[in-house]
DSSP file (Angstrom, degrees, kcal/mol; ACC not computed):
  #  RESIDUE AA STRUCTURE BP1 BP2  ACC     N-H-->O    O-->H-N    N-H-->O    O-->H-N    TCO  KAPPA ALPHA  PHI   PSI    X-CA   Y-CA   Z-CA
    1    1 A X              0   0    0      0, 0.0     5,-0.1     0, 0.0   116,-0.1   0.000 360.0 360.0 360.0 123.2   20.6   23.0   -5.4
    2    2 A X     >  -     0   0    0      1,-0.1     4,-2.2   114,-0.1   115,-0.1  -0.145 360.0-125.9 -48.2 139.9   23.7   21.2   -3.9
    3    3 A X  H  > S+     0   0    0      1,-0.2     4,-1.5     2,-0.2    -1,-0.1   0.801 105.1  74.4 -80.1 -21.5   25.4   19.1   -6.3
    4    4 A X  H  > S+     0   0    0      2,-0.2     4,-2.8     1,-0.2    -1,-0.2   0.993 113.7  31.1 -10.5 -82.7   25.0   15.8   -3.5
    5    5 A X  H  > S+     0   0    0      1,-0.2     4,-2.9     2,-0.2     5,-0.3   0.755 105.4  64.1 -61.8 -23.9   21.3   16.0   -4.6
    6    6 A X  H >X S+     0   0    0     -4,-2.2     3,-1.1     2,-0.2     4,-1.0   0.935 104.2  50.7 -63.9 -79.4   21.4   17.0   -7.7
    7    7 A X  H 3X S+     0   0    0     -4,-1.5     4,-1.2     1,-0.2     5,-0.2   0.754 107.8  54.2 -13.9 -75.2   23.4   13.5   -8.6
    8    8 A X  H 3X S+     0   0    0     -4,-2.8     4,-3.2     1,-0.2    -1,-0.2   0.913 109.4  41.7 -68.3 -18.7   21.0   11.3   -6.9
    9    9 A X  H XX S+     0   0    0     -4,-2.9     3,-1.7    -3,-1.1     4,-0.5   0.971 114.3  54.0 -69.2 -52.4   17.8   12.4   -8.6
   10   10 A X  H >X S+     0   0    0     -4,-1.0     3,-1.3     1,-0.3     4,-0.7   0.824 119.3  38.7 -41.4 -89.3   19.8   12.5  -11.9
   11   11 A X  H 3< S+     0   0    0     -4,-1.2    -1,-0.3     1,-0.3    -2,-0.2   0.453 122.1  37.3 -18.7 -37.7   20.6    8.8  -10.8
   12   12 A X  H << S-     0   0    0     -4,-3.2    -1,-0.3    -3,-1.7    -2,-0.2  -0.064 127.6 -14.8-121.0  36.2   17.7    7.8   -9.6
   13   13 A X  H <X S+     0   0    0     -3,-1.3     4,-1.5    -4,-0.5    -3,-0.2   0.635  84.9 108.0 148.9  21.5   14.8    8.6  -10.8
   14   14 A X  H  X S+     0   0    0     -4,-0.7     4,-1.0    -5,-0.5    -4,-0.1   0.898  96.8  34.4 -53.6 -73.1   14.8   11.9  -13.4
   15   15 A X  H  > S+     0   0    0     -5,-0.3     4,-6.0     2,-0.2     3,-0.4   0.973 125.5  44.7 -86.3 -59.5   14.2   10.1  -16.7
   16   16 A X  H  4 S+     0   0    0      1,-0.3    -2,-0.2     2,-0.2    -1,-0.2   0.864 112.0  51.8 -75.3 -33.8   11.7    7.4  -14.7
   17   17 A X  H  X S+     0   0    0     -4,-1.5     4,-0.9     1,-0.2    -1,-0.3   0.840 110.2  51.9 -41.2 -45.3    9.8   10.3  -12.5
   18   18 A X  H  X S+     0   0    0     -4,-1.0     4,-1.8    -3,-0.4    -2,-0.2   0.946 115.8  37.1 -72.6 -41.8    9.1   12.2  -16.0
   19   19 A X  H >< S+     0   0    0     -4,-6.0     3,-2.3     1,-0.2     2,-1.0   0.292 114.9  53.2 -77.7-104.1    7.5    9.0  -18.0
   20   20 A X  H >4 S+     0   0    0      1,-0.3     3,-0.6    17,-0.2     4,-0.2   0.405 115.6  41.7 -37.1 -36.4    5.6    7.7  -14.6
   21   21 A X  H 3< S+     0   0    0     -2,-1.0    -1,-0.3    -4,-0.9    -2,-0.1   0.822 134.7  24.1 -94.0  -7.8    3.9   11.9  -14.5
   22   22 A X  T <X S+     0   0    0     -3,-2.3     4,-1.4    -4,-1.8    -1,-0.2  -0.154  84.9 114.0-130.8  52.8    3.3   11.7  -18.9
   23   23 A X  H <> S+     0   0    0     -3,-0.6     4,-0.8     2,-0.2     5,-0.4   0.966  78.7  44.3 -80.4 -45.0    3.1    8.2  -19.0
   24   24 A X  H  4 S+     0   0    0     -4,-0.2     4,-0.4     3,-0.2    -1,-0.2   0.718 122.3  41.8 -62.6 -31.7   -0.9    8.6  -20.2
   25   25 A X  H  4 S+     0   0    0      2,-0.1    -2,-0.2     1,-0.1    -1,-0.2   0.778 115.7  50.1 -89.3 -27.7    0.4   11.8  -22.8
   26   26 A X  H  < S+     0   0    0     -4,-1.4    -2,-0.2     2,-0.1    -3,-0.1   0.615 131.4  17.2 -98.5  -7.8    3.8    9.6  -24.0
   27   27 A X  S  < S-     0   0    0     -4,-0.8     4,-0.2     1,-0.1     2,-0.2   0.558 104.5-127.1-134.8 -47.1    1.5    6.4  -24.7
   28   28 A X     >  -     0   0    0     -5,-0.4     4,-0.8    -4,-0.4    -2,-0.1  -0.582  36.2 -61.7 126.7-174.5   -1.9    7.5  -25.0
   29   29 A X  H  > S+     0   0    0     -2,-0.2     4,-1.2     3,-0.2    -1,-0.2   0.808 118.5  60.7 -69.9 -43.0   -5.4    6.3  -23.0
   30   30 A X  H  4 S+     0   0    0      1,-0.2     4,-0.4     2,-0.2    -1,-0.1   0.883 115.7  21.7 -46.1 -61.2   -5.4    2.8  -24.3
   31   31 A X  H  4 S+     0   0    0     -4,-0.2    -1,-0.2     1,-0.2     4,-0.2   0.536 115.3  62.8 -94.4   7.4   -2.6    1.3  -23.2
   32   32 A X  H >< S+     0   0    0     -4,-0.8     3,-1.4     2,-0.2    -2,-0.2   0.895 101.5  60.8 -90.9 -27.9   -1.8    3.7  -20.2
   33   33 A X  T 3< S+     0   0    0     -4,-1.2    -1,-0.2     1,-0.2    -2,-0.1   0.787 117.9  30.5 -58.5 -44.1   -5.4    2.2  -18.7
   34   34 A X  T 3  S+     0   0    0     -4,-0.4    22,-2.9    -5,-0.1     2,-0.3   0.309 126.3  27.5-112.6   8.9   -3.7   -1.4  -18.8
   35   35 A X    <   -     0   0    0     -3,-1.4     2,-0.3    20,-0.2    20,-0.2  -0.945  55.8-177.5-151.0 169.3    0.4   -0.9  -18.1
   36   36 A X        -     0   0    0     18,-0.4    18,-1.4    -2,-0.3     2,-0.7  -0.737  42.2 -84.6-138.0 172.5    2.7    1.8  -16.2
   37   37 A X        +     0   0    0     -2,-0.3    16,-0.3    16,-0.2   -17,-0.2  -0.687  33.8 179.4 -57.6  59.9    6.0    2.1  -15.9
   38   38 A X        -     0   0    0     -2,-0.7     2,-0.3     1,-0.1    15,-0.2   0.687  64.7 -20.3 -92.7 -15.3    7.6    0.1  -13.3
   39   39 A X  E     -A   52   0A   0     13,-1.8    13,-1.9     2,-0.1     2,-0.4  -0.891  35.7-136.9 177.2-169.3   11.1    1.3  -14.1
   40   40 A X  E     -A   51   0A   0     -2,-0.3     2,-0.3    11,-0.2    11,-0.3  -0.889  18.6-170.2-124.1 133.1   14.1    2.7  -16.1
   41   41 A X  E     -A   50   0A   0      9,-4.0     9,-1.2    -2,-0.4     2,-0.3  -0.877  14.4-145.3-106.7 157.5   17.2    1.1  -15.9
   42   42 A X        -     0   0    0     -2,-0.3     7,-0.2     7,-0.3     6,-0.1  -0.842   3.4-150.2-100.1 136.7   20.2    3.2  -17.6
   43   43 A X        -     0   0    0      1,-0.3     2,-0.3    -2,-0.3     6,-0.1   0.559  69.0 -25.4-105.6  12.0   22.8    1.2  -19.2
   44   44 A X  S >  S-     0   0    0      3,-0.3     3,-1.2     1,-0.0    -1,-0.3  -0.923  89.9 -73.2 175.1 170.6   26.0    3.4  -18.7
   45   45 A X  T 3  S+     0   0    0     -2,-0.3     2,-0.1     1,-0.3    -1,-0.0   0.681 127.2  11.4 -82.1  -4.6   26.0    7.1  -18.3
   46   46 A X  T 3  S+     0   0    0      2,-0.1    -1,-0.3    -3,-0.0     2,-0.2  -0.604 105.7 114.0-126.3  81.5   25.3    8.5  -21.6
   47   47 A X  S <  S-     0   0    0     -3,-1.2     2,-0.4    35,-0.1    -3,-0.3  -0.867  73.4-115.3-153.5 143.1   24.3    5.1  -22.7
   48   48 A X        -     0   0    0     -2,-0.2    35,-0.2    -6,-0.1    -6,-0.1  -0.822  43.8-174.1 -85.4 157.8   20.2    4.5  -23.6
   49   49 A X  E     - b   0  83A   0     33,-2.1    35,-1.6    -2,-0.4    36,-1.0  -0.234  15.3 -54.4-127.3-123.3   18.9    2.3  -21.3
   50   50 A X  E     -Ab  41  85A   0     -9,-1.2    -9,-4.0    33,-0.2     2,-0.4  -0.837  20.9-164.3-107.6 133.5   15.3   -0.2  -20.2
   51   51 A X  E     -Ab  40  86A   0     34,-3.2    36,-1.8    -2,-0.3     2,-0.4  -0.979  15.3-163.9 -93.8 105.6   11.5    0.7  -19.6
   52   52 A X  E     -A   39   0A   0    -13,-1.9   -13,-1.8    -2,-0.4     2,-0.5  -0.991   6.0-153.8-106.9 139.3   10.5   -2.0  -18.2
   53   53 A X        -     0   0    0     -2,-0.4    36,-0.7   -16,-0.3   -16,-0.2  -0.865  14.2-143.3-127.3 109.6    6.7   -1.9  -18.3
   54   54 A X  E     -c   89   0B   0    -18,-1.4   -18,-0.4    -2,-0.5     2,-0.3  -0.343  31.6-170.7 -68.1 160.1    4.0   -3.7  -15.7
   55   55 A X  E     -c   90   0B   0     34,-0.9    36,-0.6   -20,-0.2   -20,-0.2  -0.900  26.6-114.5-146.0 121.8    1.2   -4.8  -18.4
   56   56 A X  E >   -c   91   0B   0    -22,-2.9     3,-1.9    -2,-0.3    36,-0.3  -0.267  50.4 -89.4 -39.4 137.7   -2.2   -6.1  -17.0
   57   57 A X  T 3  S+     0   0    0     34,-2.7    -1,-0.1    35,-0.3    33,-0.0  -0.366 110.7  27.2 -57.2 124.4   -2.4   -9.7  -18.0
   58   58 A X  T 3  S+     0   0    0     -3,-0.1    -1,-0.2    -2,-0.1     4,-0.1   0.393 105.9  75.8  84.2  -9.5   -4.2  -10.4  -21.6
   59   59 A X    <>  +     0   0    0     -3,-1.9     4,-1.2   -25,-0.1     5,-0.3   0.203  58.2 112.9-112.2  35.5   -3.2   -7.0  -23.0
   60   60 A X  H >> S+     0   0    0      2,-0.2     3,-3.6     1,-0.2     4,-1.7   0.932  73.4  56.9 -48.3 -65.3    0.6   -8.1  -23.6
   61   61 A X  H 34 S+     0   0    0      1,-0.4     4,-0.4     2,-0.2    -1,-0.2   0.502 104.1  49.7 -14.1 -64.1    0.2   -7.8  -27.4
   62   62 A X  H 34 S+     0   0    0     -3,-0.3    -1,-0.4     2,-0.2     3,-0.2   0.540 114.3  36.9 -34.3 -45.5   -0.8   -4.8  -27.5
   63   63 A X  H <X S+     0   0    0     -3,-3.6     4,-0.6    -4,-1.2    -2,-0.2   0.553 114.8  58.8-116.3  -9.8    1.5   -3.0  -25.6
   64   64 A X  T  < S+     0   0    0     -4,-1.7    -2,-0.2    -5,-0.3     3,-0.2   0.771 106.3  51.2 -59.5 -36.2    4.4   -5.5  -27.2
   65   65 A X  T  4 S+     0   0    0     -4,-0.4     4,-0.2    -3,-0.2    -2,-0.2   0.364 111.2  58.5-108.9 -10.1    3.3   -4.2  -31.0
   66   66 A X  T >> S+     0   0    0     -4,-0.2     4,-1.6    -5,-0.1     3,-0.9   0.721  72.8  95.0-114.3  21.0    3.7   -1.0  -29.4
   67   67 A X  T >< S+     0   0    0     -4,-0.6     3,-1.7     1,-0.3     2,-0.7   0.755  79.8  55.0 -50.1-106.4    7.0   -0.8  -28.2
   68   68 A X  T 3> S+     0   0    0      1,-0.4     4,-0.6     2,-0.2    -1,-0.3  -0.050 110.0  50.9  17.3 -47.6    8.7    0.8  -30.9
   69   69 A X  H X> S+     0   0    0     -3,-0.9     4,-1.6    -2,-0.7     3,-1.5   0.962 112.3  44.9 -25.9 -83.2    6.0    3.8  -30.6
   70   70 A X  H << S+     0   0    0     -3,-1.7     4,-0.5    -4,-1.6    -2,-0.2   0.808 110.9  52.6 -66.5 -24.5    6.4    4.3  -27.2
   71   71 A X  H 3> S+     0   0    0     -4,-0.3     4,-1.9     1,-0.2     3,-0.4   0.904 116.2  42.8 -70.2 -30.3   10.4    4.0  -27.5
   72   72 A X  H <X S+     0   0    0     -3,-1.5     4,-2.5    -4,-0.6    -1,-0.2   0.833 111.5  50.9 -85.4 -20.2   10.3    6.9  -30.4
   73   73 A X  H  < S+     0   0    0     -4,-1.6    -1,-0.3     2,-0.2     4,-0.2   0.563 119.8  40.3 -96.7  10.8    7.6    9.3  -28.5
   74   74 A X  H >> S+     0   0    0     -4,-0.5     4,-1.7    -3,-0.4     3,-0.7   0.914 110.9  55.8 -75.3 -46.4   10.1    9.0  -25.1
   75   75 A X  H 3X>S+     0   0    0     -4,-1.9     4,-1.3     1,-0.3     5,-1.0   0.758 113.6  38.5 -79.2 -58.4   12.9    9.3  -27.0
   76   76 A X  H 3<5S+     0   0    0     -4,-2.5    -1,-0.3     2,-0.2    -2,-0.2   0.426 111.3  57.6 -97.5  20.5   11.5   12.7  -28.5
   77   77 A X  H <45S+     0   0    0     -3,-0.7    -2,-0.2    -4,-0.2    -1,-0.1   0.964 108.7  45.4 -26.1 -87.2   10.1   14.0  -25.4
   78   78 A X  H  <5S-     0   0    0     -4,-1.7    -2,-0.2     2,-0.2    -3,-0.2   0.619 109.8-126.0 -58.3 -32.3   13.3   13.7  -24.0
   79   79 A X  T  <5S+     0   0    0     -4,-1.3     2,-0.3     1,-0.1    -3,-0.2   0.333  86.9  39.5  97.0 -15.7   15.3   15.5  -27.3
   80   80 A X  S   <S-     0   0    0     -5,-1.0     2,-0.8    -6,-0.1    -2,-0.2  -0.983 107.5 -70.9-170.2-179.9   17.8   12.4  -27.7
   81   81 A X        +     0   0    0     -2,-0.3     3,-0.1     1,-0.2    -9,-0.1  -0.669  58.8 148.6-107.2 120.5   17.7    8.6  -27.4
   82   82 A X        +     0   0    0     -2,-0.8   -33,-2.1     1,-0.3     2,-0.4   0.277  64.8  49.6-105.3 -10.6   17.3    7.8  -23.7
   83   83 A X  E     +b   49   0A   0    -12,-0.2    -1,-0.3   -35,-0.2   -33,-0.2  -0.997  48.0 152.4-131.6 136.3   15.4    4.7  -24.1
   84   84 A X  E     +     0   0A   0    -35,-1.6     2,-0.4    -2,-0.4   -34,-0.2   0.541  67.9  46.7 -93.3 -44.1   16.5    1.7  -26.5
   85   85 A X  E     -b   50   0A   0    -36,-1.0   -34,-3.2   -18,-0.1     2,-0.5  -0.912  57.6-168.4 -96.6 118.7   14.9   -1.5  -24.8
   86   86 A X  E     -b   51   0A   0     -2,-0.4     2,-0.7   -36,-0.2   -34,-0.3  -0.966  10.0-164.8-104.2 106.1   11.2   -2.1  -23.4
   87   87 A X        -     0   0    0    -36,-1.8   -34,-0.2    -2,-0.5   -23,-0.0  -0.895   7.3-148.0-125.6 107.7   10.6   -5.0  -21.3
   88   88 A X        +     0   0    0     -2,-0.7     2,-0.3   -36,-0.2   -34,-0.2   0.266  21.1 168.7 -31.0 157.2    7.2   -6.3  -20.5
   89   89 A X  E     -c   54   0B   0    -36,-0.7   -34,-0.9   -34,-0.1     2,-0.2  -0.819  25.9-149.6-150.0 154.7    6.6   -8.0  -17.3
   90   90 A X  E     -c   55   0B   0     -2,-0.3   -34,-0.2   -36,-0.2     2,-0.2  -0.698  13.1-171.7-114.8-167.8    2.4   -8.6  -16.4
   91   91 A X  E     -c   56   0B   0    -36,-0.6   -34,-2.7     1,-0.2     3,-0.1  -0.882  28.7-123.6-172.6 164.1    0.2   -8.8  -13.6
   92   92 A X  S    S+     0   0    0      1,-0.3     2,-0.4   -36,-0.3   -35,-0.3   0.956  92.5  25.6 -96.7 -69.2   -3.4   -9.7  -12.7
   93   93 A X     >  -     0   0    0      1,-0.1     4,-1.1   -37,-0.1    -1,-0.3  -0.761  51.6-160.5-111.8 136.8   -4.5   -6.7  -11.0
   94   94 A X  H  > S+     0   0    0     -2,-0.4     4,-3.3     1,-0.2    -1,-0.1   0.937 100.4  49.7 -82.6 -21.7   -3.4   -3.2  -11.2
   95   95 A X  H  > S+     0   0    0      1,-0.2     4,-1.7     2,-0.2    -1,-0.2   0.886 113.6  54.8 -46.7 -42.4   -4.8   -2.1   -7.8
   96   96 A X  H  > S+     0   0    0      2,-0.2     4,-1.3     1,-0.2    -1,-0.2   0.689 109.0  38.3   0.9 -70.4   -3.1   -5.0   -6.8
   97   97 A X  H  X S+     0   0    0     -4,-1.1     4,-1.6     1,-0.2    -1,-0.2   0.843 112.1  58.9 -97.6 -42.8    0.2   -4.4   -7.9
   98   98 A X  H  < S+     0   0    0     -4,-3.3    -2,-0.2    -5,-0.3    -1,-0.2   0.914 109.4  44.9 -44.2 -42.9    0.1   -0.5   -7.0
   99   99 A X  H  < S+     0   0    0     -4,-1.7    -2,-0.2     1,-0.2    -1,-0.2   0.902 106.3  55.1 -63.7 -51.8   -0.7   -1.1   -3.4
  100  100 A X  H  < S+     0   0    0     -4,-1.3    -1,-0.2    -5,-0.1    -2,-0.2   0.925  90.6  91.2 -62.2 -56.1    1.8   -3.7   -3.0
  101  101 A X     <  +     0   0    0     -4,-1.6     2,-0.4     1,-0.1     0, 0.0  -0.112  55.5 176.0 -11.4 126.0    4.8   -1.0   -4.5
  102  102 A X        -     0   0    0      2,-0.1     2,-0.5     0, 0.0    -1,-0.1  -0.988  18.5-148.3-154.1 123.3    6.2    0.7   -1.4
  103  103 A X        +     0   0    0     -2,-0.4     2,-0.3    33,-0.1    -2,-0.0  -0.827  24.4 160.5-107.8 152.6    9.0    3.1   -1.6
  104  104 A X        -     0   0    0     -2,-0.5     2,-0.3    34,-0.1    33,-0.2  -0.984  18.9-167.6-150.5 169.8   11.7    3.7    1.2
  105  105 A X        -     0   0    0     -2,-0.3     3,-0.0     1,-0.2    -2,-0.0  -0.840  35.4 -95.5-133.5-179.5   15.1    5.0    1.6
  106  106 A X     >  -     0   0    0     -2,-0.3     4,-0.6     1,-0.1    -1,-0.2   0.077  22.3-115.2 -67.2-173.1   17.3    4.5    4.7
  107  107 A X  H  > S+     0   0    0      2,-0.1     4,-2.0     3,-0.1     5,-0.2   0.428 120.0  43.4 -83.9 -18.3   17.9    6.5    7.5
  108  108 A X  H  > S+     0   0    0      2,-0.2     4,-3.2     1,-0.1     5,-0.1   0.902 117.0  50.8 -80.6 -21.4   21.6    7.3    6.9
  109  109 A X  H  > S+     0   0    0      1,-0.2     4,-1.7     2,-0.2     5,-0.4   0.961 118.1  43.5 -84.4 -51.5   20.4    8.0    2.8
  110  110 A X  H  X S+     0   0    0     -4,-0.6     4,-1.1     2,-0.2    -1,-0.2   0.815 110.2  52.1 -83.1  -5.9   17.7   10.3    4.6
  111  111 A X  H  X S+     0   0    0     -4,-2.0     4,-2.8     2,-0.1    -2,-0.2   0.947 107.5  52.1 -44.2 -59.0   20.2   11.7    6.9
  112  112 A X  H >X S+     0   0    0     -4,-3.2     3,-1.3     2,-0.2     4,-1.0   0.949 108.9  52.2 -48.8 -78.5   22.4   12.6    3.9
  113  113 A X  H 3X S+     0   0    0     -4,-1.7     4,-3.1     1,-0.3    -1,-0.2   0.886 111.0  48.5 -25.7 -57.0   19.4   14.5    2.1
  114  114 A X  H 3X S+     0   0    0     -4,-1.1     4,-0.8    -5,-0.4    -1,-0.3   0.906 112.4  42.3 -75.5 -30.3   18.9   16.3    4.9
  115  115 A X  H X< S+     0   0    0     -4,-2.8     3,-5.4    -3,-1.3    -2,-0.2   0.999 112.1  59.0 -28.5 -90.9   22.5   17.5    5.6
  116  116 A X  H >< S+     0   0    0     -4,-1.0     3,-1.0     1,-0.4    -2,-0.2   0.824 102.6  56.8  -8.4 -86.7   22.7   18.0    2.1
  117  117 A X  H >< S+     0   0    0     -4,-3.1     3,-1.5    -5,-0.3     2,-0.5   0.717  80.2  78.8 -11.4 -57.9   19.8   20.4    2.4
  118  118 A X  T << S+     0   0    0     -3,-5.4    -1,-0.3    -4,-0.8    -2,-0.2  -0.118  88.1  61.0 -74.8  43.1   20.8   22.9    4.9
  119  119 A X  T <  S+     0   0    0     -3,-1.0    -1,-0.2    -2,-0.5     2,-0.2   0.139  78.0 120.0-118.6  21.0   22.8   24.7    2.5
  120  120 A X    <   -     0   0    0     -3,-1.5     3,-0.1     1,-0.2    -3,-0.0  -0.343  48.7-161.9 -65.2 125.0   19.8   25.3    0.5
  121  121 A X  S    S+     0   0    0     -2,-0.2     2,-0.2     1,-0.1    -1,-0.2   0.893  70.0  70.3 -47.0 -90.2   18.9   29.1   -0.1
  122  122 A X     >  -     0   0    0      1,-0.1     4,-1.1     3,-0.1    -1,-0.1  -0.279  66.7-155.8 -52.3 117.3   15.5   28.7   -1.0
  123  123 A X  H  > S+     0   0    0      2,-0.2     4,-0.6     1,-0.2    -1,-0.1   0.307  84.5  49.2 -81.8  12.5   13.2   27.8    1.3
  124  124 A X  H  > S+     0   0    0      2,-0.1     4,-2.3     3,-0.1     5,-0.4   0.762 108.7  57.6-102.4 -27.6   10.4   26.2   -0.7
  125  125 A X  H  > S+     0   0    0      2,-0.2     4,-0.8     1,-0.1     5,-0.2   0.838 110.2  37.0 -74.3 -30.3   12.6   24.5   -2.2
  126  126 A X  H  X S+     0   0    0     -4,-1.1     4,-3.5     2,-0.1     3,-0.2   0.992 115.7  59.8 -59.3 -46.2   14.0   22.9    0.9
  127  127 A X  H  X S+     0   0    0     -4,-0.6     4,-3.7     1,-0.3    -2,-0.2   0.771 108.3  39.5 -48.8 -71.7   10.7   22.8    2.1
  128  128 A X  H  X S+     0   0    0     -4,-2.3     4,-2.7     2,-0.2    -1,-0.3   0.948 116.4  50.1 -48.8 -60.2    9.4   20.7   -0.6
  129  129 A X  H  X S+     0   0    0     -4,-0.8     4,-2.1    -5,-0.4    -2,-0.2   0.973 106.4  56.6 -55.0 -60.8   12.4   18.5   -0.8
  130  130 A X  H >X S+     0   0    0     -4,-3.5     4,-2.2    -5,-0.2     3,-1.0   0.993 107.0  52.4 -48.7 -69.2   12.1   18.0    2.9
  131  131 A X  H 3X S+     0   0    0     -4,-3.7     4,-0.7     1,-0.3    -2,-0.2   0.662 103.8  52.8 -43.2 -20.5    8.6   16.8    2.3
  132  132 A X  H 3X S+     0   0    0     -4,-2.7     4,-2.4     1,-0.2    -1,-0.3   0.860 105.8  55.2 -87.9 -28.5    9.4   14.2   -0.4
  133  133 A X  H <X S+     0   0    0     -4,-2.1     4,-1.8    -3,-1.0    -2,-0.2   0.809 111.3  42.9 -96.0 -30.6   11.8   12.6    1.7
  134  134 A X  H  X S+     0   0    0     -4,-2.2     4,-1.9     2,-0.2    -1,-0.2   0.913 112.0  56.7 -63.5 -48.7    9.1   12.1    4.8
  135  135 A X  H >< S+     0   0    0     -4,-0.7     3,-1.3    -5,-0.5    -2,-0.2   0.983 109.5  37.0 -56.8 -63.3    6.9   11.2    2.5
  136  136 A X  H 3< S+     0   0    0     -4,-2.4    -2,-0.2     1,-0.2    -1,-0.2   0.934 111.9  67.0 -40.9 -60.7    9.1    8.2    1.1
  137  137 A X  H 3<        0   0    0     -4,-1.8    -1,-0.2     1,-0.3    -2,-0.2   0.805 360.0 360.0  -8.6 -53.6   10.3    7.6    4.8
  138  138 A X    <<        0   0    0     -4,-1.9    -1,-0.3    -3,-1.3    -2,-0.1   0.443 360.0 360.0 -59.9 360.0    6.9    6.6    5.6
């Protein structure tokens, strides 16, 4: 994989792509029913950094008296301390708040990707790669 790309997923979206797809195994049924992830901030580059965590309204407590939990089962997921800080934020509805979430990138940021790309071997792996980036596009 070209080292262009490799950097931005490492940058952007690595650590927070792995809890958002075991977010239900790294917390458990209870509280993954009433919170996800809305994102990871890093605080330096081998630095832990913030989870900050949507929470449905009226189950703050709960997922407040289990920070500490969730920070130690990321933390050994991951093999070393990636997460230090959790920060709540709520919301009324989670349909709500999913819908409303939109991802985009640019067109020069999906130019670059695609540049970036053609020097790709594998072609499932552009393939694929090509496809997340339409897909965000959209």
């Amino acid at each position: 994989m070209p080292k262009s790309v490799k950097k931005i997923l490492n940058k952007r979206g690595f650590v927070y792509s792995e809890i958002l797809n075991r977010w239900n195994y790294l917390v458990g049924n209870e509280i993954s029913k009433v919170s996800f992830p809305k994102t990871f901030k890093p605080s330096g580059k081998n630095a832990p950094g913030t989870l900050i965590i949507n929470v449905q309204r009226g189950n703050e407590i709960n997922v407040e008296f289990s920070k500490n939990t969730i920070i130690e089962k990321i933390n050994g997921f991951f093999g070393y301390e990636i997460l230090n800080n959790i920060r709540l934020e709520t919301f009324n509805n989670l349909r709500e708040n999913i819908n409303k979430k939109k991802m985009y990138i640019s067109t020069n940021t999906k130019k670059k990707f695609q540049d970036s790309l053609k020097s790709l071997n594998n072609e499932k792996i552009k393939k694929s790669l090509m496809e997340l980036i339409n897909a965000i596009q959209k």
